[in-house]
C-alpha positions in Angstrom: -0.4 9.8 1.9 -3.7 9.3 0.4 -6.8 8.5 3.3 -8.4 4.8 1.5 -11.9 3.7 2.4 -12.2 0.7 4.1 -12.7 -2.6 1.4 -16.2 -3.7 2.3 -16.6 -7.6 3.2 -19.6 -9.1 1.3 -20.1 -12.5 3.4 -20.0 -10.2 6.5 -22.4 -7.6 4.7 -25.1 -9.9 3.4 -24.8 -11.7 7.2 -25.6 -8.1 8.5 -28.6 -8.2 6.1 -30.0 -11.4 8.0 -29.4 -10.2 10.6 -27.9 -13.7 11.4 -27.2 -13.3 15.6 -30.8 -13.7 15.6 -31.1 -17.4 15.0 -30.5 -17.5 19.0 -34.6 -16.9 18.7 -35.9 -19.6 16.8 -32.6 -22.5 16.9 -32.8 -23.2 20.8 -36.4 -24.5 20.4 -35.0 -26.6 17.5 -32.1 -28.4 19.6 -34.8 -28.6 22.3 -37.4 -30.5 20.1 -34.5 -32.6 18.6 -32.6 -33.5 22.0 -36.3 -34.3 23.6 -37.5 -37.0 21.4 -33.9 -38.2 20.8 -34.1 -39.2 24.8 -37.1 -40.6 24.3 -36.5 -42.5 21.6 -33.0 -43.7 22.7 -31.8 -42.4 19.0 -29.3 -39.8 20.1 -27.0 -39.1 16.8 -24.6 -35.9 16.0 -25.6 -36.5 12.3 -29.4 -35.7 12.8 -28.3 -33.0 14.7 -25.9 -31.1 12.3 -28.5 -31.8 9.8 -30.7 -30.5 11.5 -28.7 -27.1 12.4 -28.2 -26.7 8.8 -31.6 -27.1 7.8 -32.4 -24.6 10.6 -30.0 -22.2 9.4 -30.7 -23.1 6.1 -34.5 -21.9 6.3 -34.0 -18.7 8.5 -31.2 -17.1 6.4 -33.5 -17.7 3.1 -36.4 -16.2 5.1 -34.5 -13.3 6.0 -33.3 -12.6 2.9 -36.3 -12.8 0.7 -38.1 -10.6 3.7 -35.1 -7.8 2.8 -36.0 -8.4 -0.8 -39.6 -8.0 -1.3 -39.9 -4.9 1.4 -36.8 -3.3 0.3 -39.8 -0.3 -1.1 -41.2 -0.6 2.3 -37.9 -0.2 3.8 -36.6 2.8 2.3 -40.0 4.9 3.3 -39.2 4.2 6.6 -36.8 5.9 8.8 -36.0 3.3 11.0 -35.2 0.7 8.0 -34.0 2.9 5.6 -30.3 2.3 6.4 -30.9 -1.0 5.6 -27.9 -2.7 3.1 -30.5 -3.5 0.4 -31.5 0.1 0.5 -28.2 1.6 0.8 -26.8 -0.8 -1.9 -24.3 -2.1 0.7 -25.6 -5.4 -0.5 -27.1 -5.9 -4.5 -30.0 -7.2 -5.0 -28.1 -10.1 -7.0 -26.2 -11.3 -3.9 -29.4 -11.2 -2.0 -31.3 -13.6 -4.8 -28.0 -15.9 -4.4 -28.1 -15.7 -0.6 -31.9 -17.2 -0.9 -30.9 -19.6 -3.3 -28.0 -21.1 -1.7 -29.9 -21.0 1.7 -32.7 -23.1 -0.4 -30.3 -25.5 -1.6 -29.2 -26.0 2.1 -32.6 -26.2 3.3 -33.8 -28.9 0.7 -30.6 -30.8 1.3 -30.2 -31.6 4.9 -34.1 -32.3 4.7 -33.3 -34.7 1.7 -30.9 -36.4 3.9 -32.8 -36.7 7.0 -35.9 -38.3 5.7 -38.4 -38.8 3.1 -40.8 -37.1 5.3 -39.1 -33.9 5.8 -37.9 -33.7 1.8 -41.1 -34.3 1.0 -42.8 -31.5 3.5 -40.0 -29.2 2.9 -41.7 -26.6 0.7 -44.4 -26.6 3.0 -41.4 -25.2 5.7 -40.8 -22.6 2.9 -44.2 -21.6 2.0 -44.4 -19.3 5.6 -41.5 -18.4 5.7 -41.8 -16.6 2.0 -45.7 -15.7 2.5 -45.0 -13.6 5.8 -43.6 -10.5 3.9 -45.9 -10.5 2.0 -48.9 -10.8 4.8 -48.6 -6.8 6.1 -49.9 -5.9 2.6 -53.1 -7.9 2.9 -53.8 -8.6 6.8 -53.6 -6.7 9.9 -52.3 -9.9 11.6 -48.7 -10.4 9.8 -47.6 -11.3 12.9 -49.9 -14.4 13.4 -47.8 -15.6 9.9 -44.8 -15.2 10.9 -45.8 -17.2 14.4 -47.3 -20.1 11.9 -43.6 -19.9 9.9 -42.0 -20.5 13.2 -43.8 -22.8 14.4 -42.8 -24.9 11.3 -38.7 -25.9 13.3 -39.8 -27.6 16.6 -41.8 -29.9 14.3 -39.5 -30.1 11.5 -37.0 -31.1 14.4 -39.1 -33.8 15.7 -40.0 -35.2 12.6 -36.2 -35.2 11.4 -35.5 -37.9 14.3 -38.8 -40.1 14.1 -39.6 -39.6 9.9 -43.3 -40.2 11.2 -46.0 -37.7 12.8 -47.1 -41.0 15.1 -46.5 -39.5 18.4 -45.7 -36.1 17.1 -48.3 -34.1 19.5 -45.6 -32.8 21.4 -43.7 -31.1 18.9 -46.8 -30.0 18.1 -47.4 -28.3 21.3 -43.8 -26.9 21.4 -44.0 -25.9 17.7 -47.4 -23.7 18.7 -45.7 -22.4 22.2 -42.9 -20.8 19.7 -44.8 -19.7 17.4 -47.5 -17.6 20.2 -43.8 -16.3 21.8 -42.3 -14.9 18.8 -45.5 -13.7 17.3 -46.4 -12.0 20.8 -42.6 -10.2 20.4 -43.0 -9.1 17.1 -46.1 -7.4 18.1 -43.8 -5.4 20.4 -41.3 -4.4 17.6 -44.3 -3.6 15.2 -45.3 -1.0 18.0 -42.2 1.4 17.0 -43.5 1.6 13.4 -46.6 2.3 13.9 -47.1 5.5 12.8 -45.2 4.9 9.7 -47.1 2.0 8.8 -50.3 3.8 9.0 -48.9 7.0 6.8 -47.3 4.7 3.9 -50.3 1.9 3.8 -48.0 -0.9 5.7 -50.6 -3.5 7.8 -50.1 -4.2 11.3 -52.4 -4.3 14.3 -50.9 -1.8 15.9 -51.3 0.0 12.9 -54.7 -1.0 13.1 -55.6 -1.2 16.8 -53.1 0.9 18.2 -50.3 0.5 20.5 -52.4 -0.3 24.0 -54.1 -2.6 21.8 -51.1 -4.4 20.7 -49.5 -4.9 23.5 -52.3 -6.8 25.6 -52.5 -8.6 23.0 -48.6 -9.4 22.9 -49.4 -10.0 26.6 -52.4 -12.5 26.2 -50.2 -14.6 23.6 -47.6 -14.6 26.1 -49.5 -16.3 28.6 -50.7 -18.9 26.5 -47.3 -19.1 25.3 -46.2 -20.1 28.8 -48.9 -22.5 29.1 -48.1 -24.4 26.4 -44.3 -24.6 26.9 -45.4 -26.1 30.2 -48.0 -28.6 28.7 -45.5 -29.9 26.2 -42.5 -30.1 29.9 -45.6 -32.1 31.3 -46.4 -34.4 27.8 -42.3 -35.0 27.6 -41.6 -36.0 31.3 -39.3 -33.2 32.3 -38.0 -32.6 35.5 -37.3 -30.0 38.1 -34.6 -28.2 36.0 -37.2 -27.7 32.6 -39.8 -26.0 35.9 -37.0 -23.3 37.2 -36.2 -22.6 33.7 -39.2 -22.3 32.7 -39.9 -20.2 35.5 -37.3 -17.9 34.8 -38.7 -17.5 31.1 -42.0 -16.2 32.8 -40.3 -13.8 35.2 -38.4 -12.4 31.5 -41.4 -12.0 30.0 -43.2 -10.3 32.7 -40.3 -7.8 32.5 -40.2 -7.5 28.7 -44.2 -6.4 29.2 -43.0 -4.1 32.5 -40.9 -2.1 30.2 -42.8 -1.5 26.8 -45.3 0.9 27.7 -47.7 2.7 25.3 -46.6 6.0 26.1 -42.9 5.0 26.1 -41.8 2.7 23.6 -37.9 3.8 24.0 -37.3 0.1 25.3 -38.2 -1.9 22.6 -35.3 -2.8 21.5 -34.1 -4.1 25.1 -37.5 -6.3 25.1 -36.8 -7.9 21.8 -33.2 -8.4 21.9 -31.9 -9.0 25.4 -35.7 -10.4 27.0 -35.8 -12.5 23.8 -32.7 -13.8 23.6 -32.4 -14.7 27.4 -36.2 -16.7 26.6 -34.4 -18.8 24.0 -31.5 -19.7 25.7 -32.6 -20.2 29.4 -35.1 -22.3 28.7 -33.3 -24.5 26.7 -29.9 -24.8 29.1 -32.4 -25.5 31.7 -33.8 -28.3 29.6 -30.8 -29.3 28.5 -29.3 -30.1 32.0 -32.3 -32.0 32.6 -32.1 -34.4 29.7 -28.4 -35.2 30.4 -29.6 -36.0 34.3 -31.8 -38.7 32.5 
């Protein structure tokens, strides 16, 4: 009997390449921006909303992909990345380049069949979200990019209910709450590479400023990240639940700060993942529960 390598799966591959469990970061806030004005408006609809998942997943899996494309050079000078699939050649560059392409045909559609206004603001969405990989080679900030890109789905969400920016200030708020949070994170996960990125040229601030550095700062955005979620609870008209989730999202943020230290950055990936993902998901089952108690 002859040993056979196992066949390798390319849907499940290029999904690895996305890393597509992920979208628990960014989707949450796009339910929660969708499901708000939807109460408020009285225009509850399962249409809006699958459009608006798709659009959602659309946008992030295009993202993802063109970030693995145009730092797979980056990638394979650094240790931590160099197992990556587009490295490897787990994944060819040609499925990659189809992966964005069908993720921008998804993207361009569900917004097509929302509204007008999000068709037509749609490659404004994309713009970010192609820009960010782009940002460590000319910035020290990249991270403030890729907070701008994000900030893009709570008011892409909004706007896909209402077709109008009248009375959009609150996705407004929520869109700049998200965007402070996950820039704040990814100024944690930038710590680990921070050496690297200063011996092959790669931007960053803690490249730049160094880890301390980074980390108040992740800190400082964190805080007004918390602030903000709560202005946007108090401009919606939330309840008691949104307050104890929200409060919970402080007390996992605190933590994710309690165990990222600059001499010991051996938790980072427990901060980014597991702090992260419980952020996402508390706060909006907490909101949730509140808007269904309307």
């Amino acid at each position: 009997m002859t040993d056979t390598l196992p066949r390798s799966n390319p849907v499940k591959d290029f999904l690895k390449l996305v890393a597509f469990e992920h979208s628990v970061f960014a989707l949450p806030f796009a339910y929660l921006s969708t499901l708000t004005v939807m109460a408020l408006e009285d225009a509850f609809s399962w249409t809006v909303l699958v459009l608006v998942t798709l659009a959602m997943v659309g946008a992030r899996t295009l993202a993802m992909a063109a970030n693995r494309i145009i730092d797979r050079g980056i990638d394979a000078r650094n240790p931590r990345t160099a197992q990556r699939e587009l490295v490897t050649g787990k994944v060819s560059l040609r499925t990659a380049y189809a992966g964005c392409a069908v993720s921008l045909a998804v993207l361009l559609a569900s917004a097509f069949l929302l509204n007008p206004l999000c068709f037509y603001l749609s490659p404004l969405a994309v713009a970010p979200l192609v820009v960010y990989p782009y940002a460590k080679r000319f910035t020290d900030y990249p991270h403030a990019v890729l907070g701008l890109a994000q900030m893009v789905a709570p008011v892409g969400a909004w706007l896909a209910v209402t077709g109008t920016f009248a009375g959009s200030g609150p996705a407004i708020v929520l869109g700049a709450a998200v965007g402070l949070w996950i820039g704040g994170f990814d100024l944690i996960y930038a710590c680990q590479d921070a050496e690297v990125d200063r011996e092959i040229g790669v931007r960053s601030t803690p490249a730049r400023w160094g880890v301390a550095a980074a980390l108040h700062a992740s800190s400082a955005t964190h805080v007004a990240a918390v602030g903000l979620f709560a202005w946007f609870g108090l401009l919606t008209g939330f309840g008691l639940l949104y307050w104890i989730g929200l409060g919970l999202v402080a007390v996992a943020l605190v933590y994710e700060h309690a165990i990222v230290r600059p001499g010991d950055l051996s938790k980072v990936n427990r901060a980014f993942f597991t702090a992260n993902g419980f952020v996402a998901v508390a706060l909006f089952a907490f909101a949730l529960g509140d808007l269904l108690l309307r």
